[in-house]
Each structure stands twice: as structure tokens, then as C-alpha cells.
PyMOL commands that place a pseudoatom at each C-alpha (Angstrom):
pseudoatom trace, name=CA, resn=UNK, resi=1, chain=A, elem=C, hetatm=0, pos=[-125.539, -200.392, -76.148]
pseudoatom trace, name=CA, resn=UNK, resi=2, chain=A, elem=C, hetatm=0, pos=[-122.524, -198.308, -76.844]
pseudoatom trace, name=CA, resn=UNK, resi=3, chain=A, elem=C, hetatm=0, pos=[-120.723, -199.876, -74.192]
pseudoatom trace, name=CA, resn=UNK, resi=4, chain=A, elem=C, hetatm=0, pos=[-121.545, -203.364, -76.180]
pseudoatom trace, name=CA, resn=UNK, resi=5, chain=A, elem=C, hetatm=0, pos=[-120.351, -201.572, -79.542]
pseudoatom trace, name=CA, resn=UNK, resi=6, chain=A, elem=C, hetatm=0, pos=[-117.258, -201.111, -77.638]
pseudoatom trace, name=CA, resn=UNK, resi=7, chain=A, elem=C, hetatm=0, pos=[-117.158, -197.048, -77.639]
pseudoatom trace, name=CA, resn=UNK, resi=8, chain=A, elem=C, hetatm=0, pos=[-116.554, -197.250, -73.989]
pseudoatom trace, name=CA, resn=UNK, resi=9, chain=A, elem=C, hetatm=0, pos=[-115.804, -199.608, -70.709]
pseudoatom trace, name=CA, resn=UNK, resi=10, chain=A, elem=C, hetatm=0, pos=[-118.510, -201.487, -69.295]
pseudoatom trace, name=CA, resn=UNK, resi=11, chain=A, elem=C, hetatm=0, pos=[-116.855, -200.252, -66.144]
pseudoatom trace, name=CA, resn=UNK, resi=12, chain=A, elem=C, hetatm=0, pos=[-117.978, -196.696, -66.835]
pseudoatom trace, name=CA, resn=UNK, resi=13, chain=A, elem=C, hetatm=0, pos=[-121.604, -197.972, -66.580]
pseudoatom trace, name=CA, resn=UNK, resi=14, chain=A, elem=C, hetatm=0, pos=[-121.182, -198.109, -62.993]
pseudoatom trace, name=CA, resn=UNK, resi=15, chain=A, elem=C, hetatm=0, pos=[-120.637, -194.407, -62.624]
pseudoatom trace, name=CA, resn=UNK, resi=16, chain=A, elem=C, hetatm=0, pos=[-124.037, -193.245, -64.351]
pseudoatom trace, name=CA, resn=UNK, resi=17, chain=A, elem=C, hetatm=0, pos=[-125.841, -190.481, -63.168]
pseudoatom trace, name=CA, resn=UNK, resi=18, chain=A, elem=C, hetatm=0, pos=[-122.995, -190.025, -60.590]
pseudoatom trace, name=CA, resn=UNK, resi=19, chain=A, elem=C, hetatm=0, pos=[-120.975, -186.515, -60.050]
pseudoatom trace, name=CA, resn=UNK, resi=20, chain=A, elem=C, hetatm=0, pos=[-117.853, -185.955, -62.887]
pseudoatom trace, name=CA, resn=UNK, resi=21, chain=A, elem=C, hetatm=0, pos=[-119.662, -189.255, -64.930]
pseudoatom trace, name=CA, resn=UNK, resi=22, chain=A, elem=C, hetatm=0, pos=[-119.669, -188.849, -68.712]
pseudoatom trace, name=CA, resn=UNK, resi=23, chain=A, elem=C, hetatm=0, pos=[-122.971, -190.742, -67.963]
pseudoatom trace, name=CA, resn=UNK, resi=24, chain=A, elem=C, hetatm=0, pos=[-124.945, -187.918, -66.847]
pseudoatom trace, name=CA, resn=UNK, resi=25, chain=A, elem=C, hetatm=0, pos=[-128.848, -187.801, -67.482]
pseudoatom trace, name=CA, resn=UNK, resi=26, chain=A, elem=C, hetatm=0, pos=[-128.763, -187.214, -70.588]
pseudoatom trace, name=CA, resn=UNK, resi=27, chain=A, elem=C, hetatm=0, pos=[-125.700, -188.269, -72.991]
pseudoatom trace, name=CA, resn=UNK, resi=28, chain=A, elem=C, hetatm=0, pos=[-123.665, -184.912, -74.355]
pseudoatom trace, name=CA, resn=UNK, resi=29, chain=A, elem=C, hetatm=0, pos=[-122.140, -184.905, -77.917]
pseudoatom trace, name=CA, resn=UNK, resi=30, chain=A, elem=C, hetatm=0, pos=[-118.636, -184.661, -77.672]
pseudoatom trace, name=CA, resn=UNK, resi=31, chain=A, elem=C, hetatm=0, pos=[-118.560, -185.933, -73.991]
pseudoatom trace, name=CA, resn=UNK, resi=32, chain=A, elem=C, hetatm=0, pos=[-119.753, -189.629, -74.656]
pseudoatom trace, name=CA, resn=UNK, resi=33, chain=A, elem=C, hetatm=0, pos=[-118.212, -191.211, -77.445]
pseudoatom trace, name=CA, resn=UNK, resi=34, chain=A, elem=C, hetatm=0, pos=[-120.785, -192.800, -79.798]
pseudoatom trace, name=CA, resn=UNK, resi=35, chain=A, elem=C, hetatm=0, pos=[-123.478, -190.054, -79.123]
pseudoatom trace, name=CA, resn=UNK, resi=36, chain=A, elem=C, hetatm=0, pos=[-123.787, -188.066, -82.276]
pseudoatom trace, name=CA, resn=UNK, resi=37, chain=A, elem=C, hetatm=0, pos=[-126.198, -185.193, -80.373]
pseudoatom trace, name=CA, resn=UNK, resi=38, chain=A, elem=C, hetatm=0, pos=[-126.410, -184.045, -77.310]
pseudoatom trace, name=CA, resn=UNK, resi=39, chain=A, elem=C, hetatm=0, pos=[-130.624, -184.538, -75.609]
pseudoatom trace, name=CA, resn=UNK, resi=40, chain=A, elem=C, hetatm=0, pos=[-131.818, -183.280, -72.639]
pseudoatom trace, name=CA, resn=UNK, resi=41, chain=A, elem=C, hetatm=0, pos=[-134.034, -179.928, -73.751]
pseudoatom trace, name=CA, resn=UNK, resi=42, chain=A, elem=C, hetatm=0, pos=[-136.677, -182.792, -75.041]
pseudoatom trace, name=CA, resn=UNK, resi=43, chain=A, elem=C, hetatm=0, pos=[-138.309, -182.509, -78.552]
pseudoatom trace, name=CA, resn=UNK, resi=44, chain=A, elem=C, hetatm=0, pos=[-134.858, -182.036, -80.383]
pseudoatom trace, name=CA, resn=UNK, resi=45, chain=A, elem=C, hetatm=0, pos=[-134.589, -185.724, -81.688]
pseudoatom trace, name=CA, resn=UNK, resi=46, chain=A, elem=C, hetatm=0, pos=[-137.117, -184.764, -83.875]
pseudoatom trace, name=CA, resn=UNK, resi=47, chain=A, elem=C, hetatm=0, pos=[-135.985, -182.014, -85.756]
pseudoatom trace, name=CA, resn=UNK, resi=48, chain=A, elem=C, hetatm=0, pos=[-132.449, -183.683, -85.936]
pseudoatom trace, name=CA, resn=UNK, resi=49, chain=A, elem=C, hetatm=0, pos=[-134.177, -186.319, -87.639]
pseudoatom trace, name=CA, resn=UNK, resi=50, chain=A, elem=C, hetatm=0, pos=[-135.771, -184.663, -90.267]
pseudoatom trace, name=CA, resn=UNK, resi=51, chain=A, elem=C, hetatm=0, pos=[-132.786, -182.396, -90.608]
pseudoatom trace, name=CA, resn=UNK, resi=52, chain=A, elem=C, hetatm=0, pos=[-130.842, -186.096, -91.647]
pseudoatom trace, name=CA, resn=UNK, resi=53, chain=A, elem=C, hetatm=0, pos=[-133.616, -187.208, -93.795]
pseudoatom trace, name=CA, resn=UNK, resi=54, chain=A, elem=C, hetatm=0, pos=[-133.867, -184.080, -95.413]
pseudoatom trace, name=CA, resn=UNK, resi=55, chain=A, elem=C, hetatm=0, pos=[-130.748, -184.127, -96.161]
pseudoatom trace, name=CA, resn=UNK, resi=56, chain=A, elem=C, hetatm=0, pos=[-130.302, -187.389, -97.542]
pseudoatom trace, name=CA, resn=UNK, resi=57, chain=A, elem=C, hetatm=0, pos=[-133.660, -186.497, -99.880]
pseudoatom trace, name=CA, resn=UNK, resi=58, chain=A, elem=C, hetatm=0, pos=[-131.688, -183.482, -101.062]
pseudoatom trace, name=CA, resn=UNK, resi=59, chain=A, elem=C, hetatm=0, pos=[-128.584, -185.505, -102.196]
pseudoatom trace, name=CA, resn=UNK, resi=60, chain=A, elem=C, hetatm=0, pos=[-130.653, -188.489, -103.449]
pseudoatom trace, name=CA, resn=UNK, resi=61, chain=A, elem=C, hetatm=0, pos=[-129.407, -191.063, -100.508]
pseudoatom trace, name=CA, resn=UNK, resi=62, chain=A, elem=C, hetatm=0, pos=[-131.588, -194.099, -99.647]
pseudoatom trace, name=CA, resn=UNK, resi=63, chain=A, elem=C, hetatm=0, pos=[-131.124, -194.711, -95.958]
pseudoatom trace, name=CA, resn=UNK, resi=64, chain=A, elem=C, hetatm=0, pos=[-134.046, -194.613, -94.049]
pseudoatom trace, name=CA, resn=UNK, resi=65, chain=A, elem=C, hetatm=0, pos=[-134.420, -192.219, -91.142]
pseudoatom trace, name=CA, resn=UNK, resi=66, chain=A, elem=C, hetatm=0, pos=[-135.649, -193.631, -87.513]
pseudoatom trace, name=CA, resn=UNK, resi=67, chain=A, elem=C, hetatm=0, pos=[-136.454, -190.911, -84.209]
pseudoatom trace, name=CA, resn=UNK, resi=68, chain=A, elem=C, hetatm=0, pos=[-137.985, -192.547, -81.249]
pseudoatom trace, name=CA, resn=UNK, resi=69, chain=A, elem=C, hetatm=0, pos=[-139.754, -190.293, -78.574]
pseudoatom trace, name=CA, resn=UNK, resi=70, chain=A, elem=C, hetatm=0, pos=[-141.821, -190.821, -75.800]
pseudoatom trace, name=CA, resn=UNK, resi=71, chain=A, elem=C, hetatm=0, pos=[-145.326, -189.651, -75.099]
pseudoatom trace, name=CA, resn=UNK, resi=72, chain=A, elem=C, hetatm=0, pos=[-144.336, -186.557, -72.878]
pseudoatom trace, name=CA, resn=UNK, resi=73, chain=A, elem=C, hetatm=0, pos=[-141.395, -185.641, -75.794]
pseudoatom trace, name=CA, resn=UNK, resi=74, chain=A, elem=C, hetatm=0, pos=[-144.228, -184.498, -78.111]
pseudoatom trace, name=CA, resn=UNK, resi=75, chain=A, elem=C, hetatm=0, pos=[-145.769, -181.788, -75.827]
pseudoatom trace, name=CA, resn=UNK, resi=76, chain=A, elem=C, hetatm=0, pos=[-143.107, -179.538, -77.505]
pseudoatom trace, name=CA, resn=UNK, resi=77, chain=A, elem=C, hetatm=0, pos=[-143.528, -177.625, -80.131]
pseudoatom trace, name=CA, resn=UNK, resi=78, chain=A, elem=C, hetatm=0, pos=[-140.669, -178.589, -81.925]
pseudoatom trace, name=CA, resn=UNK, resi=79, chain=A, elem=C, hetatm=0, pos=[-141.849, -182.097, -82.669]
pseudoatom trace, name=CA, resn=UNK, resi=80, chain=A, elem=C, hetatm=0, pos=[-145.120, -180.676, -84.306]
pseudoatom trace, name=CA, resn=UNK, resi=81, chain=A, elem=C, hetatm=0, pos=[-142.991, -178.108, -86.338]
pseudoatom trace, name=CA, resn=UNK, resi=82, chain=A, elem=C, hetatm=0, pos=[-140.428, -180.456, -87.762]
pseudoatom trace, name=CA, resn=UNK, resi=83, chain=A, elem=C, hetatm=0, pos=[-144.044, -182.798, -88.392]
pseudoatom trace, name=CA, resn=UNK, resi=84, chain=A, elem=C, hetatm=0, pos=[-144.857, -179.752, -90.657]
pseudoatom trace, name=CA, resn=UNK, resi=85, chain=A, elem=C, hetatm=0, pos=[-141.538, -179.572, -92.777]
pseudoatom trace, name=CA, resn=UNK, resi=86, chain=A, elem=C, hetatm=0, pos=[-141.577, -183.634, -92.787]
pseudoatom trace, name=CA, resn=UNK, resi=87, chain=A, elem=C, hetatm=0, pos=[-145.159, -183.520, -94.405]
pseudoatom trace, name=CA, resn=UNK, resi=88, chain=A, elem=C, hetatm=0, pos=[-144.378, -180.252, -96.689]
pseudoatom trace, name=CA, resn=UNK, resi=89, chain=A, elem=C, hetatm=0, pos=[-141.025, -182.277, -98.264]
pseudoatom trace, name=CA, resn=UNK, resi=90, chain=A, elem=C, hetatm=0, pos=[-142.749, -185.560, -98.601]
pseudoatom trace, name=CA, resn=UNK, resi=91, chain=A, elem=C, hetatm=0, pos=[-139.783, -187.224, -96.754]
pseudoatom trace, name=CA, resn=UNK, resi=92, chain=A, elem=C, hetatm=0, pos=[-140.625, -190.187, -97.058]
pseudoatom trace, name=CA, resn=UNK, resi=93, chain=A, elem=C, hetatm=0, pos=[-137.716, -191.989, -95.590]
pseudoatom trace, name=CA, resn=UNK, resi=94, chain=A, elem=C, hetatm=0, pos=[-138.300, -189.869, -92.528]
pseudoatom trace, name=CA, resn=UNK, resi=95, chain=A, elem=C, hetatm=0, pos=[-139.979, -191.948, -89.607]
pseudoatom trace, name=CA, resn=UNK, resi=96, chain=A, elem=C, hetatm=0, pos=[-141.331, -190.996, -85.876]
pseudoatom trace, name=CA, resn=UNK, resi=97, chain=A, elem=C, hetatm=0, pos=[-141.669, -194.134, -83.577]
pseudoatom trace, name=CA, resn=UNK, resi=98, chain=A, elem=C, hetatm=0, pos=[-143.175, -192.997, -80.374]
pseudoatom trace, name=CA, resn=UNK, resi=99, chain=A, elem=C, hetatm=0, pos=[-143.400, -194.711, -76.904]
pseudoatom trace, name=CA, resn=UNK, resi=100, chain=A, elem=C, hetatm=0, pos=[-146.932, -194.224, -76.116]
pseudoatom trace, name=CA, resn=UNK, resi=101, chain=A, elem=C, hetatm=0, pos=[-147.043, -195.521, -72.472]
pseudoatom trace, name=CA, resn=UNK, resi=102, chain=A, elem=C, hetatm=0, pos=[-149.250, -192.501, -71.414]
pseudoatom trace, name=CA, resn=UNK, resi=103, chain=A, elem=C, hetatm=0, pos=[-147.117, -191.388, -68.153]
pseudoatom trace, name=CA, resn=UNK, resi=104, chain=A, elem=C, hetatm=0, pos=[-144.313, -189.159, -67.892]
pseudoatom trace, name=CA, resn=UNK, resi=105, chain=A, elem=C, hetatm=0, pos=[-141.856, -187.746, -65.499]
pseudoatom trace, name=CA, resn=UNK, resi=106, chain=A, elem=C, hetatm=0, pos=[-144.438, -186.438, -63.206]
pseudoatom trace, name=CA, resn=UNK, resi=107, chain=A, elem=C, hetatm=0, pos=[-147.438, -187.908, -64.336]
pseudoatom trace, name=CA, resn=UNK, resi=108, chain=A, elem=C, hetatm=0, pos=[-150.125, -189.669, -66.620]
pseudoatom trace, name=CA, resn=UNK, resi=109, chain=A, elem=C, hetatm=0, pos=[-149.898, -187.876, -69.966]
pseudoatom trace, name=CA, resn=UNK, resi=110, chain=A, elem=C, hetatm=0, pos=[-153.899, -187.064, -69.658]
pseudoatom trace, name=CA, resn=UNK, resi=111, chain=A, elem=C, hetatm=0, pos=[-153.139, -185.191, -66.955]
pseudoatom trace, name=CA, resn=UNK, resi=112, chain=A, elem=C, hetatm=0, pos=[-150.141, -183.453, -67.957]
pseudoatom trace, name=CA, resn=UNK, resi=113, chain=A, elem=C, hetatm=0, pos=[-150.847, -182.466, -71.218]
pseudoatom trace, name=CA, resn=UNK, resi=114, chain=A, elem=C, hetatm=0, pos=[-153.746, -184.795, -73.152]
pseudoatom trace, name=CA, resn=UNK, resi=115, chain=A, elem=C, hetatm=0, pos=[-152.629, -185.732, -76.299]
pseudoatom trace, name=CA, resn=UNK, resi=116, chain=A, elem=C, hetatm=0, pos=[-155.544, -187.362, -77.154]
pseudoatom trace, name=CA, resn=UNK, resi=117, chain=A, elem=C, hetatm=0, pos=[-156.538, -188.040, -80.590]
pseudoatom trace, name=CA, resn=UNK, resi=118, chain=A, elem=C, hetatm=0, pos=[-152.997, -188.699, -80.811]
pseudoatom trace, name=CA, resn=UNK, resi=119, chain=A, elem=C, hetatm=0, pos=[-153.719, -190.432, -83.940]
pseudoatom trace, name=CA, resn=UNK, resi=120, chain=A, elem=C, hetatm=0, pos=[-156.063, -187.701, -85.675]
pseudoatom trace, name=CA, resn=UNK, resi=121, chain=A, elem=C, hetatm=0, pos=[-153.712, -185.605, -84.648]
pseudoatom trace, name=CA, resn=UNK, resi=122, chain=A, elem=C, hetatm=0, pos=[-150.766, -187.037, -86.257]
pseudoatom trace, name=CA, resn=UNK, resi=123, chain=A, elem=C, hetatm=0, pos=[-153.139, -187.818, -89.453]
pseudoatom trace, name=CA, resn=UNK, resi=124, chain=A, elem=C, hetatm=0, pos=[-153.672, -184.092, -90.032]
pseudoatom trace, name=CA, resn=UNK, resi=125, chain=A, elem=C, hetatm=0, pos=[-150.131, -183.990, -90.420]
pseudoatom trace, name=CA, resn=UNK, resi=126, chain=A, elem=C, hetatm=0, pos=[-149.544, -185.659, -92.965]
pseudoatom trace, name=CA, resn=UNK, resi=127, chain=A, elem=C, hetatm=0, pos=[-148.054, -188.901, -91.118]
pseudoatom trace, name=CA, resn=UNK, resi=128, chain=A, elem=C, hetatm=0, pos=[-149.061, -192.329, -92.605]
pseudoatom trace, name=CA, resn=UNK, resi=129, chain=A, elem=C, hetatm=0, pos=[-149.878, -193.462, -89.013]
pseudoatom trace, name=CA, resn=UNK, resi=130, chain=A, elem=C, hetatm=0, pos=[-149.892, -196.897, -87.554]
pseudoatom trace, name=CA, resn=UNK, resi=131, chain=A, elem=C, hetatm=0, pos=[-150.792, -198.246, -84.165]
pseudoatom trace, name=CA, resn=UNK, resi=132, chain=A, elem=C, hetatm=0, pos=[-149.026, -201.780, -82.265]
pseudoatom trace, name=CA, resn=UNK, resi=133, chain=A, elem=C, hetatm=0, pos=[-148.743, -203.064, -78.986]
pseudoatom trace, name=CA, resn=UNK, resi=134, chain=A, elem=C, hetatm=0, pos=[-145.148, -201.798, -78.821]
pseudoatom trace, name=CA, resn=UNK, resi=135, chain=A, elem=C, hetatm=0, pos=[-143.889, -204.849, -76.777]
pseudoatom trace, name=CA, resn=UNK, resi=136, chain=A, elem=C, hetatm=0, pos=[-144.994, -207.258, -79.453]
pseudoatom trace, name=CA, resn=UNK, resi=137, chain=A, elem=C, hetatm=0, pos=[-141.555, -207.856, -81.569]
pseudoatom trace, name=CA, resn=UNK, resi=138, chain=A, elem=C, hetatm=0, pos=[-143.939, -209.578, -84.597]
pseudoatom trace, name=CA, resn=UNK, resi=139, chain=A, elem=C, hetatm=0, pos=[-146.024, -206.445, -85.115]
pseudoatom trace, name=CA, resn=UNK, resi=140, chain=A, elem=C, hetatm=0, pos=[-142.825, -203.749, -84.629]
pseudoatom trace, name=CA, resn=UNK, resi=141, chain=A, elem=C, hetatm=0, pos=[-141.584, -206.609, -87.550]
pseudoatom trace, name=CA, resn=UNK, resi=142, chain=A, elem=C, hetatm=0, pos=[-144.424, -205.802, -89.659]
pseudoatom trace, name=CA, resn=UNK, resi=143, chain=A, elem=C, hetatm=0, pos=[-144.483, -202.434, -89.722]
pseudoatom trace, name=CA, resn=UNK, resi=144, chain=A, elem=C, hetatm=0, pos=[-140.750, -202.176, -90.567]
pseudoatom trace, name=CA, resn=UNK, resi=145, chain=A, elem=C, hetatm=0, pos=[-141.329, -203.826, -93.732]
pseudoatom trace, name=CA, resn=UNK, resi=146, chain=A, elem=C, hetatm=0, pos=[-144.038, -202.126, -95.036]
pseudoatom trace, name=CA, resn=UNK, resi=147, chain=A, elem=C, hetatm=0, pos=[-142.972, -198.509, -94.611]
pseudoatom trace, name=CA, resn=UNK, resi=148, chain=A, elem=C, hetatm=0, pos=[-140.848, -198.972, -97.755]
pseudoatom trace, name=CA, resn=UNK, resi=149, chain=A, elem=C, hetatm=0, pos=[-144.156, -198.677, -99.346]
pseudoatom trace, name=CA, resn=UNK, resi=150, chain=A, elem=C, hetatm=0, pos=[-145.528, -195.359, -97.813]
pseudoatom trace, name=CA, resn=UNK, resi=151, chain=A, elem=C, hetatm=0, pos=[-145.479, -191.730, -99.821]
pseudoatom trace, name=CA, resn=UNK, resi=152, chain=A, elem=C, hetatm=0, pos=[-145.276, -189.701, -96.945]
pseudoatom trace, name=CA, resn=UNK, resi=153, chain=A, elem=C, hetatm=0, pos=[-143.748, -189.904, -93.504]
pseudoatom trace, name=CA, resn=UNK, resi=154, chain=A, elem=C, hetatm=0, pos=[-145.040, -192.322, -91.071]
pseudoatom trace, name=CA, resn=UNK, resi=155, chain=A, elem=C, hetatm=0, pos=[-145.657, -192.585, -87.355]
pseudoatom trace, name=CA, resn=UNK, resi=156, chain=A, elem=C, hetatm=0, pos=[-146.071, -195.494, -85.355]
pseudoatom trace, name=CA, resn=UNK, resi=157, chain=A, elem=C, hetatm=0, pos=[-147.538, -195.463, -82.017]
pseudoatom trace, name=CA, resn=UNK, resi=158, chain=A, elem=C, hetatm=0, pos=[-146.493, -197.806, -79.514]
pseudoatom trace, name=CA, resn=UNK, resi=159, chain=A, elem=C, hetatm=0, pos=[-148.804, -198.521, -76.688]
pseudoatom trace, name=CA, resn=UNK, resi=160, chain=A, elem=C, hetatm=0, pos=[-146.468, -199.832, -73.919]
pseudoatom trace, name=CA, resn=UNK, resi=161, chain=A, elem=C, hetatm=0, pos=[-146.333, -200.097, -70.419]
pseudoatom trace, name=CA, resn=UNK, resi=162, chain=A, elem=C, hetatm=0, pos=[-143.656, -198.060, -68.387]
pseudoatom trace, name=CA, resn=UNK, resi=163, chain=A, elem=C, hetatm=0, pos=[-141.190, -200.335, -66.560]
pseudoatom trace, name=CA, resn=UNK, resi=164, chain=A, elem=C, hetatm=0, pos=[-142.949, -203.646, -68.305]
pseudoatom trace, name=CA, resn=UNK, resi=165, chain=A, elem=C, hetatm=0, pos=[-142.277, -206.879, -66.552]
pseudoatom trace, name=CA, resn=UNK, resi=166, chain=A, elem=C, hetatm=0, pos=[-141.120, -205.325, -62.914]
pseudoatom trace, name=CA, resn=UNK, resi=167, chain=A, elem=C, hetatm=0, pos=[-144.374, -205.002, -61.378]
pseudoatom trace, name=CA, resn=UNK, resi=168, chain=A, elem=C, hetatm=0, pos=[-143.464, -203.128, -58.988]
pseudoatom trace, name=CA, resn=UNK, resi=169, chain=A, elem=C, hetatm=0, pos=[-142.433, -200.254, -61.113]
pseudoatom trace, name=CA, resn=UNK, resi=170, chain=A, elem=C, hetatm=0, pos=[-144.730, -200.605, -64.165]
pseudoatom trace, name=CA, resn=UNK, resi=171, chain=A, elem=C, hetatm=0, pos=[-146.510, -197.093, -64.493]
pseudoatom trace, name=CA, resn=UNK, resi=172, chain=A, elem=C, hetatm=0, pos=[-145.382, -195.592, -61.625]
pseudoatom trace, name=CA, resn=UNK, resi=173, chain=A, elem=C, hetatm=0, pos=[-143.756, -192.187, -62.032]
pseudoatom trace, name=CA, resn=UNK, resi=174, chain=A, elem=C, hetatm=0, pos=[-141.552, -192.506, -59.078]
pseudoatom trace, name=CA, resn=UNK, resi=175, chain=A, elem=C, hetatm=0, pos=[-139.394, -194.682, -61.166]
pseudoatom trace, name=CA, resn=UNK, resi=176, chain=A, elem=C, hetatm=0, pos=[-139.312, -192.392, -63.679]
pseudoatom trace, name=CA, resn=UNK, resi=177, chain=A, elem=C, hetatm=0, pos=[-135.106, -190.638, -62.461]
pseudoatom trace, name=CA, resn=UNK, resi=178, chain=A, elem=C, hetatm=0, pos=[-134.827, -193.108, -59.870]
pseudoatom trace, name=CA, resn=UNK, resi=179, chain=A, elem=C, hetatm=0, pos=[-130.928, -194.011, -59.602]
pseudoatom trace, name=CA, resn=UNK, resi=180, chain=A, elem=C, hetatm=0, pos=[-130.719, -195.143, -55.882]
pseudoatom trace, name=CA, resn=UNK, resi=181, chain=A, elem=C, hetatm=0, pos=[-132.051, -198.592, -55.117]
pseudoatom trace, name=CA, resn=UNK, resi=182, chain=A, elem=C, hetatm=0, pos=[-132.551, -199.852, -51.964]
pseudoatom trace, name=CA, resn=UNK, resi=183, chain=A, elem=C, hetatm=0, pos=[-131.191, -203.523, -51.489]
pseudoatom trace, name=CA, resn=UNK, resi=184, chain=A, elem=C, hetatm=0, pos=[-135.218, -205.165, -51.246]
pseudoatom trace, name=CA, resn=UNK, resi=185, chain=A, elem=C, hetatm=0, pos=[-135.835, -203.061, -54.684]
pseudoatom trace, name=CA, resn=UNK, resi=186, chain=A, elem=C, hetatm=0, pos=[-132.413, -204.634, -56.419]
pseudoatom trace, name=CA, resn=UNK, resi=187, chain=A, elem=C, hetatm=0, pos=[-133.538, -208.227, -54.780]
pseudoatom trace, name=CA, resn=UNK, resi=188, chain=A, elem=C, hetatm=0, pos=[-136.827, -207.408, -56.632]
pseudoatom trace, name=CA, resn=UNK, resi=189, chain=A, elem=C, hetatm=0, pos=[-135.021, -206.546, -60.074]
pseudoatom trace, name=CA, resn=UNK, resi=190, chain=A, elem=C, hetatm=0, pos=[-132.564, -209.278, -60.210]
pseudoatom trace, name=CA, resn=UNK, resi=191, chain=A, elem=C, hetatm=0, pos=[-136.105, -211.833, -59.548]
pseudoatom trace, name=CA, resn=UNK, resi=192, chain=A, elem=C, hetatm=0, pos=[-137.693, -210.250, -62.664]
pseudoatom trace, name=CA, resn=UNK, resi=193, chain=A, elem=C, hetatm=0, pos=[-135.032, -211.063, -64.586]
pseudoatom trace, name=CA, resn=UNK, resi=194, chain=A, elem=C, hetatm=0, pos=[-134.880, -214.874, -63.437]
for i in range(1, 194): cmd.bond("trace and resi %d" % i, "trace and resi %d" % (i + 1))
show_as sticks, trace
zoom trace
């Protein structure tokens, strides 16, 4: 996407993940142009979040605020503390859409650490929470027009399937940092995408 924007050459795409790439793992602040915070140590989108929303409360802007994270992201404490300040401040312009494909890096979520009643859990605090079949562009439609509407922060939950559409990669971890591809496994890709 920031490569379409035109913040950098498509050419650099090429390099990702590669030794001396500005596309490392993770994009870096300051290294990448376009990339207003640095990720990696995962849980931090959060709190960035509400620190913008809380911000724009406090000087009476109306933008809305937006943090996707994924299913493994929320194990951290961080997320569940900034869920605290989001709920105490009534920011309600502050809004957590998370990938809820139950598998992570190195595993099914259940497994790794059970999140289960994710929804409860995200009830009890404070979130006005909603649930959609995250690969459904009607439904993610809905819901973006009637969180102008909520008093509190929301949450949507998007069950999805890792890797949808290559079925040779849906839900399987192994995919997960893979950056090598073997020439059957790009033959493979480039078919899904016929």
C-alpha cells in the first residue's frame, strides 16, 4: 500500500525481508517512509491508538480512530490495559478491529493462549462488541456505519481464515514468516490468483 501511495519504489518490494532492506519484518518509524510507528514488540498498536483518540477527545477533534490486531496480538497485556483507559474515557471514536483467525505464529490460539470468551471478555470491558465473518466486505460495510452511533468504544471481531483462498496455506502456521518459495509453491500462488 505505501508503495501504491507512492512513499516508495515498487522496486524496493522486491528486497523485503532481505539483509540491509528497509522492508524488514516489521516496518521501523523513521526507516520506511509512510510508517508513522515502528511494530514488532506486538500489542503496541493498541495503546498508540488510544493515545491518538485520546488525544483528539481532549482537543475536541472528530476523526475516528481505527487499530487492527490479530488474535495472538491480544495475549499482551498492553492491549487489555489501553482496553481499560479506552473504557474509563468513554472514547468513543476509539475502535479495535481484530483478526480473529484463531492461529498464530506457532500455533492455534486455543493452544497458545485461549482467549475464549473473547467476546465476554471484551464486554466486561466496556467495548460495544460486534462479531462478522471478516471476509464478507457487506457486513465489515455495516458495521462501519453504525459505530457513529455507539457511546463507548467498540470491538469487532473478525472470524477469518489465515491465508484465505490459497488452500494450500489456509491455517497452516508454517506460512506464518515464510519468505522463501519454492518454484511449485509460486506456480501454486500465481493459480489462486487466476
Amino acid at each position: 500500500l505505501l508503495a501504491d501511495k507512492g512513499f516508495f519504489s515498487k522496486k524496493i518490494l522486491k528486497s523485503a525481508s532481505r539483509f540491509n532492506s528497509m522492508l524488514g519484518g516489521h516496518p521501523e518509524f523513521d526507516k520506511v517512509p509512510g510508517v508513522e510507528a515502528s511494530t514488532g514488540a506486538l500489542g503496541h498498536g493498541s495503546p498508540i491508538g488510544l493515545g491518538i483518540a485520546l488525544g483528539a477527545k481532549l482537543k475536541n477533534k472528530k476523526f475516528q480512530t481505527f487499530v487492527i490486531v490479530g488474535d495472538g496480538e491480544i495475549n499482551e497485556g498492553s492491549f487489555w490495559e489501553s482496553s481499560m483507559i479506552a473504557s474509563k474515557h468513554k472514547l468513543t471514536n476509539y475502535h479495535i478491529i481484530i483478526d480473529y483467525n484463531k492461529i498464530q505464529s506457532y500455533g492455534k490460539t486455543k493452544d497458545v493462549m485461549d482467549l475464549e470468551p473473547l467476546e465476554d471478555k471484551l464486554l466486561s470491558f466496556g467495548y460495544k462488541v460486534d462479531q462478522v465473518n471478516g471476509h464478507d466486505i457487506k457486513q465489515l460495510f455495516k458495521y462501519f456505519k453504525k459505530i457513529k452511533k455507539y457511546n463507548r468504544p467498540s470491538a469487532l471481531i473478525c472470524h477469518t481464515i489465515k491465508g484465505k483462498g490459497f488452500y494450500f496455506a489456509e491455517q497452516n502456521p508454517f506460512w506464518h514468516h515464510k519468505n522463501f518459495f519454492t518454484d511449485d509453491e509460486k506456480n501454486k500462488l500465481a493459480n489462486c490468483l487466476k
